[in-house]
C-alpha positions as protocol buffer text, in pm:
chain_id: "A"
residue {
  index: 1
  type: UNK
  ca { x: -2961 y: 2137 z: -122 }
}
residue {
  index: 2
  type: UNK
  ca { x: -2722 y: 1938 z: 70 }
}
residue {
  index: 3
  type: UNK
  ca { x: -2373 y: 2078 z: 102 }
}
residue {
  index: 4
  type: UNK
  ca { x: -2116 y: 1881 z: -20 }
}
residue {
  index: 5
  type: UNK
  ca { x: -1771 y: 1919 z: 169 }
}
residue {
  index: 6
  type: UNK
  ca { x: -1363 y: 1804 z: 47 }
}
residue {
  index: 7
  type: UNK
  ca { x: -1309 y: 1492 z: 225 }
}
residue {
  index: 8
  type: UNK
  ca { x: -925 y: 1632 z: 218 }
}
residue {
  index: 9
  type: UNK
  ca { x: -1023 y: 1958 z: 385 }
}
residue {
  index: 10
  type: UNK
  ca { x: -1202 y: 1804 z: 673 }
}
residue {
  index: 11
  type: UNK
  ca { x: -947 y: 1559 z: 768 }
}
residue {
  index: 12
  type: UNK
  ca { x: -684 y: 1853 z: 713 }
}
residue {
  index: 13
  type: UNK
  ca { x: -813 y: 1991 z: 1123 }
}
residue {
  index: 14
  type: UNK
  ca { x: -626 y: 1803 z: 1334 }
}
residue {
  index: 15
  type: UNK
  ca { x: -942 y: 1820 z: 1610 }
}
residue {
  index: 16
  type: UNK
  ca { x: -1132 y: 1588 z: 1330 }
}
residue {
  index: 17
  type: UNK
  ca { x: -869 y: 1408 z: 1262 }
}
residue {
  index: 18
  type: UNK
  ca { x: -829 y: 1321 z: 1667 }
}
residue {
  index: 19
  type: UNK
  ca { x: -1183 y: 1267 z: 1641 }
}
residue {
  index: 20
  type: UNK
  ca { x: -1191 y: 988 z: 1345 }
}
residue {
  index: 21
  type: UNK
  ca { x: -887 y: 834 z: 1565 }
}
residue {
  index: 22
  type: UNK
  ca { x: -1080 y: 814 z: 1860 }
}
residue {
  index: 23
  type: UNK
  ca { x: -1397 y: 656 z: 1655 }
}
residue {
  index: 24
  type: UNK
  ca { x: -1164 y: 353 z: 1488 }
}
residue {
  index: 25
  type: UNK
  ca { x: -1214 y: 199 z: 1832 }
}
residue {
  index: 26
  type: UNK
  ca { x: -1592 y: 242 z: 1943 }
}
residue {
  index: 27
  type: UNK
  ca { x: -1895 y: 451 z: 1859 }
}
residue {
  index: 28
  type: UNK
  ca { x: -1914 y: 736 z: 2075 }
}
residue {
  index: 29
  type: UNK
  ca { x: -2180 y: 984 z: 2147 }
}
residue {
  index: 30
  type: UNK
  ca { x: -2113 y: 1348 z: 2076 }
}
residue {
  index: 31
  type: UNK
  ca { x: -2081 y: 1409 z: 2439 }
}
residue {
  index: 32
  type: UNK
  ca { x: -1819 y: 1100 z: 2514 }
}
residue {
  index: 33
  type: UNK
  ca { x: -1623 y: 1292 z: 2175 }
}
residue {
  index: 34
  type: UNK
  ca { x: -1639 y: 1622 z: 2344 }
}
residue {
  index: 35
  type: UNK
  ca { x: -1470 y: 1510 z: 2655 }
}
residue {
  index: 36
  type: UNK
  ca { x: -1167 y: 1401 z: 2494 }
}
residue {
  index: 37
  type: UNK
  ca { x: -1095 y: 1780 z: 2406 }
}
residue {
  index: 38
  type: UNK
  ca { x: -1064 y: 2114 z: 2609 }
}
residue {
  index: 39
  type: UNK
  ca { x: -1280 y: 2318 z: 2392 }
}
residue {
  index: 40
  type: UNK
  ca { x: -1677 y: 2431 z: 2348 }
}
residue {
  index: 41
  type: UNK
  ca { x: -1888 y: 2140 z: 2294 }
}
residue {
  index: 42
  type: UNK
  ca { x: -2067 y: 2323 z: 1977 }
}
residue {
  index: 43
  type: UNK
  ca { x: -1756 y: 2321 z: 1842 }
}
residue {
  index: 44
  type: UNK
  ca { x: -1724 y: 1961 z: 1850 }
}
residue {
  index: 45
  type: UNK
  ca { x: -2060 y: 1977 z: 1727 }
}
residue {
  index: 46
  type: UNK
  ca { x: -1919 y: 2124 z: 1449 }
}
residue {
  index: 47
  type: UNK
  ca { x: -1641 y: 1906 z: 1372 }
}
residue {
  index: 48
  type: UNK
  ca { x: -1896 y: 1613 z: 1399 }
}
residue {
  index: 49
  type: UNK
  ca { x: -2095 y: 1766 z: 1161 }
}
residue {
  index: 50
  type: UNK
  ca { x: -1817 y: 1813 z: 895 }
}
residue {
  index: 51
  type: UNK
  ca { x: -1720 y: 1467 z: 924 }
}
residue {
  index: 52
  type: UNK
  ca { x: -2062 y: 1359 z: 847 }
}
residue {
  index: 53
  type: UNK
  ca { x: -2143 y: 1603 z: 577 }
}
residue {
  index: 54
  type: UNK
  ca { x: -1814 y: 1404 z: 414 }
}
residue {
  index: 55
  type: UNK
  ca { x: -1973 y: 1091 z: 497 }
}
residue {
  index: 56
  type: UNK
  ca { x: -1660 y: 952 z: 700 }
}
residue {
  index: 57
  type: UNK
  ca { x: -1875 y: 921 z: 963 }
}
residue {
  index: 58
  type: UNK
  ca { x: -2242 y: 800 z: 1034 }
}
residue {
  index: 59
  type: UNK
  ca { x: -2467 y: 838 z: 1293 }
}
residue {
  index: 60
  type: UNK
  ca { x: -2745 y: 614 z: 1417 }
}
residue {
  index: 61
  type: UNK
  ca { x: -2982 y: 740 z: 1708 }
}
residue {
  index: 62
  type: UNK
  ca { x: -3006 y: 467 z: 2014 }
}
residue {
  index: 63
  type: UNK
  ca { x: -3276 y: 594 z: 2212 }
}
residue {
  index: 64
  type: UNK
  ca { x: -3214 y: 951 z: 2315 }
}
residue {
  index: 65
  type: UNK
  ca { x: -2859 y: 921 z: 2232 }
}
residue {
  index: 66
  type: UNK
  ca { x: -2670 y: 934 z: 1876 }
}
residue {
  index: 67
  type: UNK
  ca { x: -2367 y: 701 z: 1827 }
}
residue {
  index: 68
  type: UNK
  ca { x: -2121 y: 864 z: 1570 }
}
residue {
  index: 69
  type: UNK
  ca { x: -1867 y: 560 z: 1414 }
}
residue {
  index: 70
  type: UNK
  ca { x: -1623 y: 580 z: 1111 }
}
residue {
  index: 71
  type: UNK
  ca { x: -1694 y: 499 z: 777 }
}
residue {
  index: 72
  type: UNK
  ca { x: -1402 y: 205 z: 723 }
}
residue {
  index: 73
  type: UNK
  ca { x: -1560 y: 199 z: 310 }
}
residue {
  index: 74
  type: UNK
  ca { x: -1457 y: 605 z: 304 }
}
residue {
  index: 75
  type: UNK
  ca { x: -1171 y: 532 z: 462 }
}
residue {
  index: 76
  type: UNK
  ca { x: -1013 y: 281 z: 214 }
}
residue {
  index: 77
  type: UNK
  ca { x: -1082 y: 581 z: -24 }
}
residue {
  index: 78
  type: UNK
  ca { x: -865 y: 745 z: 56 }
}
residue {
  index: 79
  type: UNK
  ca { x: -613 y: 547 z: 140 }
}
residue {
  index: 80
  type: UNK
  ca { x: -602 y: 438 z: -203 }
}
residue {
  index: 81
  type: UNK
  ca { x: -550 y: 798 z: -345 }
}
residue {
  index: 82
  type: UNK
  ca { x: -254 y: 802 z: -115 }
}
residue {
  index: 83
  type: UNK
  ca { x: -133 y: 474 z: -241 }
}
residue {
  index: 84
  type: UNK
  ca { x: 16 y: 657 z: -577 }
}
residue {
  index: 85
  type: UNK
  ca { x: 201 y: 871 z: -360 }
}
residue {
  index: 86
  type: UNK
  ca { x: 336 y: 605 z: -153 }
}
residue {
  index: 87
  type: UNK
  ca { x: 441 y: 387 z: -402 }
}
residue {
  index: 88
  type: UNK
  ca { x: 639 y: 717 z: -549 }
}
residue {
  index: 89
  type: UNK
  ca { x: 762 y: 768 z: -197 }
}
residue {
  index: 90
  type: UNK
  ca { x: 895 y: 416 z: -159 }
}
residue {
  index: 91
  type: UNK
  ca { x: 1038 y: 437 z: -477 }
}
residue {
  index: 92
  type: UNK
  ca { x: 1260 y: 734 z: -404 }
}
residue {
  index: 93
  type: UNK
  ca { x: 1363 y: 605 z: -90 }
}
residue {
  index: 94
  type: UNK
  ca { x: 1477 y: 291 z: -225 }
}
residue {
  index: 95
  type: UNK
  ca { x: 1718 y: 489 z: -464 }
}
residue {
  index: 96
  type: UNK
  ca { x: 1817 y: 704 z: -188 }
}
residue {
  index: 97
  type: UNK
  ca { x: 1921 y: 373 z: 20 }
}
residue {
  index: 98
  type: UNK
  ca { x: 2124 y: 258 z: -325 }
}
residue {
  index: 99
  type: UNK
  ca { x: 2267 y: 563 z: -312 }
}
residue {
  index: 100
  type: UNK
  ca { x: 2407 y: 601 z: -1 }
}
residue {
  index: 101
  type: UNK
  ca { x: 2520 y: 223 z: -14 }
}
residue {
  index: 102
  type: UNK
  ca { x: 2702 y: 298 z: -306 }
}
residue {
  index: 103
  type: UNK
  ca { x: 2864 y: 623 z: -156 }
}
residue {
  index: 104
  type: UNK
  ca { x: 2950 y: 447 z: 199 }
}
residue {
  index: 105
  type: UNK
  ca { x: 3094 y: 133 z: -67 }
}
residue {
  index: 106
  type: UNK
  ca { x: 3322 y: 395 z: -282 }
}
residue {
  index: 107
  type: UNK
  ca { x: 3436 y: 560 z: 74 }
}
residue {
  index: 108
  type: UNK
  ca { x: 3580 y: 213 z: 208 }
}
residue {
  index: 109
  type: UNK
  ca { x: 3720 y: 164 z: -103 }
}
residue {
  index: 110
  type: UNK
  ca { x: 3995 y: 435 z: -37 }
}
């Protein structure tokens, strides 16, 4: 039985978020991940392995050597979860902004 994982919780670690950064621009081997950070490469292993069992990364062997790239499809998942939030967000800045317009207005008035 394959374990399933919370997309959410994996990209909550900010070493796998670093990593899926570091992926948006070129596959990378575990090893070429591993020595963007100061810790244990198992660990990285680790992290790696998260992000796959999420599937917001693959992996596809090239020779002796597995390439690790991000999933742009999971990606635009959840991006669009966020977008509720954002559009909420937006929202409430935009009254803020009326509000303080209107406060700075009724303080040159006087």
């Amino acid at each position: 039985m394959k374990l399933r994982r919370d997309i959410f919780q994996a990209i909550a670690d900010p070493t796998r978020r670093t990593i899926l950064v570091l992926l948006t621009t070129q596959t990378m081997t575990a090893g070429d991940i591993a020595s963007n950070f100061d810790t244990a490469r198992p660990t990285i292993s680790k992290h790696i392995q998260i992000l796959n069992e999420c599937e917001l990364i693959e992996s596809h062997q090239q020779g002796r050597e597995i390439y690790y790239q991000i999933k742009i499809d999971k990606m635009k998942e959840i991006d669009k979860w966020l977008e509720q939030f954002r559009k909420i967000w937006e929202n409430r800045f935009g009254q803020l902004d009326n509000l303080l317009a209107t406060l700075k207005n009724q303080k040159n008035e006087k």
